[in-house]
N, C-alpha and C positions, 0 to 999 in steps of 0.2 A: 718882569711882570709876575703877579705871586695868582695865581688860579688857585684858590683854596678848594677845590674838590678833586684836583689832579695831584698826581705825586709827585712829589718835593725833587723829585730825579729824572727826566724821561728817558737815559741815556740807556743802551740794552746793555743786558747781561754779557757775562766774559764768553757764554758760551754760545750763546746766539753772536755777537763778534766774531768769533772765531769760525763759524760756518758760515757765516756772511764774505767771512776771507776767504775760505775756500772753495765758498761757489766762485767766487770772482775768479779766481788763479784757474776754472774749469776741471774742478773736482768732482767727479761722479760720487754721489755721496746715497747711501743706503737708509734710506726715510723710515725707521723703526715707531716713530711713535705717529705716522699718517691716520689725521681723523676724518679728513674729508671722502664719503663716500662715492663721490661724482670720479674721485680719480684714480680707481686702486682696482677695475676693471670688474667692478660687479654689476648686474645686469640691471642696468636704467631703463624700463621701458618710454623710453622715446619718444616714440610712433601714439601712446599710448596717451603721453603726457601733455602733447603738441596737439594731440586731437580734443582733449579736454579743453585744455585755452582756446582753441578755437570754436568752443559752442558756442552759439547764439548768447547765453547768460553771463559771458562776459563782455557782450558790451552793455548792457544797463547799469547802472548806479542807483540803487535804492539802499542808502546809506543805514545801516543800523547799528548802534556804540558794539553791541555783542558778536555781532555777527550775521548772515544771513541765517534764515531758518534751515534750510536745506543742509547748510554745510555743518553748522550744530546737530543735525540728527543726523551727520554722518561722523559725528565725533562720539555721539551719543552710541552709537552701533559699533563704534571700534571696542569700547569699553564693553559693550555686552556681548564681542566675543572674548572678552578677559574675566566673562561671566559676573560685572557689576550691571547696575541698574542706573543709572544717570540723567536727570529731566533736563533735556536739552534746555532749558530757558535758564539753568546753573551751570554752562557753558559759555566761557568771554573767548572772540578770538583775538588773537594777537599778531605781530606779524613777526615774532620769533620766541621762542622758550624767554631768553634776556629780555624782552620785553615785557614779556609776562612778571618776572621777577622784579622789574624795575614799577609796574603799577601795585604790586603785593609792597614794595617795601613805600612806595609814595604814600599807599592808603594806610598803613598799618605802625607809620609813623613818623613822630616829629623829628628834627634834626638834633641827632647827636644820642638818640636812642637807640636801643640794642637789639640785635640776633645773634641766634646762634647756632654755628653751622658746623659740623662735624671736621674731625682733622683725623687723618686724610681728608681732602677735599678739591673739586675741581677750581682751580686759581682764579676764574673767573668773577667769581663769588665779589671778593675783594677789591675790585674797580666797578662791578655793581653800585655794591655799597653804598662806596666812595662819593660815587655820583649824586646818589640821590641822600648823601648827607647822614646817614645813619651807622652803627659802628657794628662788627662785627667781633663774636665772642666765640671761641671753640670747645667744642665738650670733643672726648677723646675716646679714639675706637683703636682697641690694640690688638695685637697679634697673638694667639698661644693656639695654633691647629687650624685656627677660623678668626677673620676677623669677630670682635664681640668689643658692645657698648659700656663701657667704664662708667657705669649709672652713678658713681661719685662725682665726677668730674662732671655730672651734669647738673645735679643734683645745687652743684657747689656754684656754678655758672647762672643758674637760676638765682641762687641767693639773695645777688644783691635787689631784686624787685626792679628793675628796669629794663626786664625783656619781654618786646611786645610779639615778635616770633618764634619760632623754632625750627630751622630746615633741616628735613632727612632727605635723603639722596638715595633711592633704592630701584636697582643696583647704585650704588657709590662710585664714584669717578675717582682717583683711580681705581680703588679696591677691587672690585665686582662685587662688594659681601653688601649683603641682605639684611636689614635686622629679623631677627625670628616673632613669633608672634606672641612671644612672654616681652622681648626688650619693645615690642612696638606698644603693647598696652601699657608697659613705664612710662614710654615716653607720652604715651597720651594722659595719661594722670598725671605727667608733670607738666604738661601745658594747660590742663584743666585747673590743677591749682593756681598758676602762675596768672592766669588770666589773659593767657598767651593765644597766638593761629599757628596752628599747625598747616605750613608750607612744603611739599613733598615732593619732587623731581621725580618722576617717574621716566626720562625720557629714554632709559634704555632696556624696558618694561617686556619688549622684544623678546629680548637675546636673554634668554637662563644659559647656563652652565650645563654642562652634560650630565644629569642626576639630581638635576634641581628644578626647581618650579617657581615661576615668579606671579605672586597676585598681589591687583593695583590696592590700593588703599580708595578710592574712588568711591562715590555712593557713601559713603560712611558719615553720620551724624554725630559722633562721640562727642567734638570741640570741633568751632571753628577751626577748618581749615579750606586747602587751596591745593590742588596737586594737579601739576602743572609738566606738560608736555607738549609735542611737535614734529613735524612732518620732518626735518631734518634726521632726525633719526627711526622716527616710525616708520619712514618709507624711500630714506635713502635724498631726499629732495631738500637741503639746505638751500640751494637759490630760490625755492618757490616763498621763501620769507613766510610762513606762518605756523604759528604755536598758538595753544590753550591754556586756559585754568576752567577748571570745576570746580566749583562753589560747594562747598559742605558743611553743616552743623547743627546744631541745635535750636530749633522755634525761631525766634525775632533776630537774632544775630546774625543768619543764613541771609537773612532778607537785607540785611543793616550791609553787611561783604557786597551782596549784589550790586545794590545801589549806588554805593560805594566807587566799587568799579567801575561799572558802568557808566556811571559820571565820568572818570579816569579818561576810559575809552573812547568817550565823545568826545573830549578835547582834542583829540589824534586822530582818527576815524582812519589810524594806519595798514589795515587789511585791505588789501586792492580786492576788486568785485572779479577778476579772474580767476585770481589762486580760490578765493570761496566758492565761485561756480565749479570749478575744477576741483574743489574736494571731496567730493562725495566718489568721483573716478580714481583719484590718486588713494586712495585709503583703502576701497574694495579692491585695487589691486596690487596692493601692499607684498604680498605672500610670496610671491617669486623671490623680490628682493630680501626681505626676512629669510626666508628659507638658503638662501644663498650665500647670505651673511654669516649663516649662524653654521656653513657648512665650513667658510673659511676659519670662523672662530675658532669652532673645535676641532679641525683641522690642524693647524698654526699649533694651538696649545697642546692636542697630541703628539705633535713632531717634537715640542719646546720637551713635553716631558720625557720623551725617549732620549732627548738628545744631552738632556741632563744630569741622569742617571752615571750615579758616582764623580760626581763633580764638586766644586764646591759650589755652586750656582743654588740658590733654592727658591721655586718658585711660592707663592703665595695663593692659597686657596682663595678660585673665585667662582661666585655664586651667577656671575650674568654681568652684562655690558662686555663692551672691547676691548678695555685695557688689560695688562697684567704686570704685577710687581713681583720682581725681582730680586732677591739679598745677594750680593757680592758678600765676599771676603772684604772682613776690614783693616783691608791694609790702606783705603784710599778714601779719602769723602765719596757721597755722592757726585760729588762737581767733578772730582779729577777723575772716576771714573768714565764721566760721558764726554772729561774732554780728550781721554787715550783714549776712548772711542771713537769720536770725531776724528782724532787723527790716521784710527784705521779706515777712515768713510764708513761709520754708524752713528745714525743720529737718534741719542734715546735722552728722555728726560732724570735729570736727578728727583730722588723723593723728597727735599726740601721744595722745589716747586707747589706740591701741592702739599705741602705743610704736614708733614708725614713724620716729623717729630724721631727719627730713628738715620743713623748714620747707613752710608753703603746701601742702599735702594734704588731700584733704577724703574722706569716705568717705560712700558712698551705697548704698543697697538699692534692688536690682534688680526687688526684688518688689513696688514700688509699684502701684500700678494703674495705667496707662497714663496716663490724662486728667490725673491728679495729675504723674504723669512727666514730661510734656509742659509743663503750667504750672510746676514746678518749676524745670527744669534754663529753660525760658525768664526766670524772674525771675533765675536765676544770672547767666546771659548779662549781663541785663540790667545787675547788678551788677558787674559783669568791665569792661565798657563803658562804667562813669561815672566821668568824670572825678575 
């Protein structure tokens, strides 16, 4: 049967096989690139989260396509402690970040037209897409001290006049790099020309880097745009199922996006009336989790770089989010280094996964548990160092 919006393959990769093997054989295997925050022992408040679901407001139903009011001015206040301005009624909820992405790319275009999404990028992106029938195009961010935005490769991507998006990623998945506020006004002038929306991820807007600072793009009127996040990672709670976009642009357009959506929305009416009573609880008490998060982060990445030092391992400047890349020696692809890894029980991603365009790259999460951390990147080493 041919499903033309599915992959011509479903079968997995050599390297997910290959740990599929060795779970079964009862292989204790060392989980390096762990994203789910429910399992990696940071402080869920619980007690917290169970008492919220069980307010009175979530058993009514007074269905609205955007969201309840309530829970929109508690999306509106997360933002104005990242000191933006945001009118709640340019707040859509959604019931995850992906779903958010999948009403931007419904509304913003026909089938078989274009976006473009940066490379490096989280792989997700691309079964998005797919689904909803529209193709994706990459503009390129390279390496020299810091990640920075190859404004040719964008410039060039824009050219042919059939890109009705543009998504930045900030922090960028894997990278953690930022663009600065000289590459973000580029890029708003190239989607201003283009005729384009500017779509923005913000969802690890959190977590800066130790000596860096992260401000949302949010509030902002430059060009239509969308900048889009969620409780999965604002607050640790991927099963409560709900994410955002915020509506922003210029006069009639701003309104034109709303409506837009909002229509989208109504057809799903996928936010359940709990998780939105229950958000104005889960957000105000965000800060334990965050703060917690961000102690393992730079934690994990202090250890990484002490334990580095004069090796051949190099890690890769990051400005904020979880992940971190890695350059091995190229003596190996990315694949065969993570599958001598696997066979030492470490499980890390190659940098072709997220389309990272450089041989010898390996991607790891920050949010390991320490003890794990620590055996991990030591069996790395260990493997770096055999002949």
């Amino acid at each position: 049967m041919n499903w033309p919006r599915l992959p011509p393959n479903l079968t997995t990769n050599r390297l997910t096989r290959r740990r599929q093997e060795l779970e079964r054989e009862g292989r204790a295997l060392l989980d390096l690139v762990v994203s789910n925050p429910t399992r990696v022992g940071l402080p869920i408040p619980a007690d917290v989260a169970m008492a919220e679901l069980a307010g009175a407001g979530t058993l009514r139903y007074d269905p609205n396509p955007i969201g309840s009011e309530a829970a929109r001015a508690a999306v509106a206040n997360y933002y104005a402690d990242h000191g933006a301005t945001v009118d709640p009624d340019r707040i859509i909820l959604t019931a995850s970040t992906s779903e958010a992405y999948a009403h931007a790319l419904r509304l913003l275009a026909s089938p078989g037209e274009v976006f473009l999404v940066p490379a490096p990028t989280y792989p997700l992106l691309l079964p998005l897409a797919a689904l909803e029938g529209v193709r994706l195009r990459s503009y390129a961010l390279h390496y020299n001290d810091r990640w920075w935005l190859d404004r040719e490769s964008l410039e060039q991507a824009l050219a042919p006049g059939d890109v009705r998006g543009v998504i930045l990623v900030q922090p960028n998945n894997p990278t953690g790099s930022v663009l600065d506020a000289d590459e973000v006004e580029f890029v708003t002038r190239c989607v201003a020309g283009a005729g384009a929306t500017l779509l923005v991820d913000e969802v690890f807007l959190d977590y800066p880097a130790p000596g860096h600072r992260l401000t949302t793009l949010a509030g902002r009127d430059h060009v239509p745009q969308l900048v889009l996040s969620g409780l999965s990672k604002v607050a640790g709670l991927p099963q409560m199922k709900l994410g955002w976009m915020v509506v922003g642009g210029p006069g009639p357009i701003v309104d034109e996006l709303q409506r837009g959506l909002e229509w989208i929305a109504d057809a799903f009416l996928s936010v359940g009336a709990p998780v939105q009573a229950a958000l104005p609880g889960f957000l105000s008490g965000r800060h334990e989790f965050v703060e917690a998060t961000c102690r393992r982060l730079d934690a994990n990445e202090a250890w990484l770089d002490r334990r580095l030092a004069g090796t051949s391992v190099t890690r890769r400047v990051r400005q904020g989010g979880w992940s971190v890349v890695l350059k091995l020696p190229a003596l190996r692809s990315d694949d065969d280094w993570c599958l001598a890894l696997l066979e030492a029980g470490v499980v890390a991603h190659p940098g072709h996964y997220y389309d990272a365009g450089e041989d010898s790259l390996i991607v790891l999460s920050l949010l390991t548990p320490e003890t794990e951390w620590a055996d991990g990147i030591e069996r790395l080493l260990g493997i770096i160092d055999r002949p």
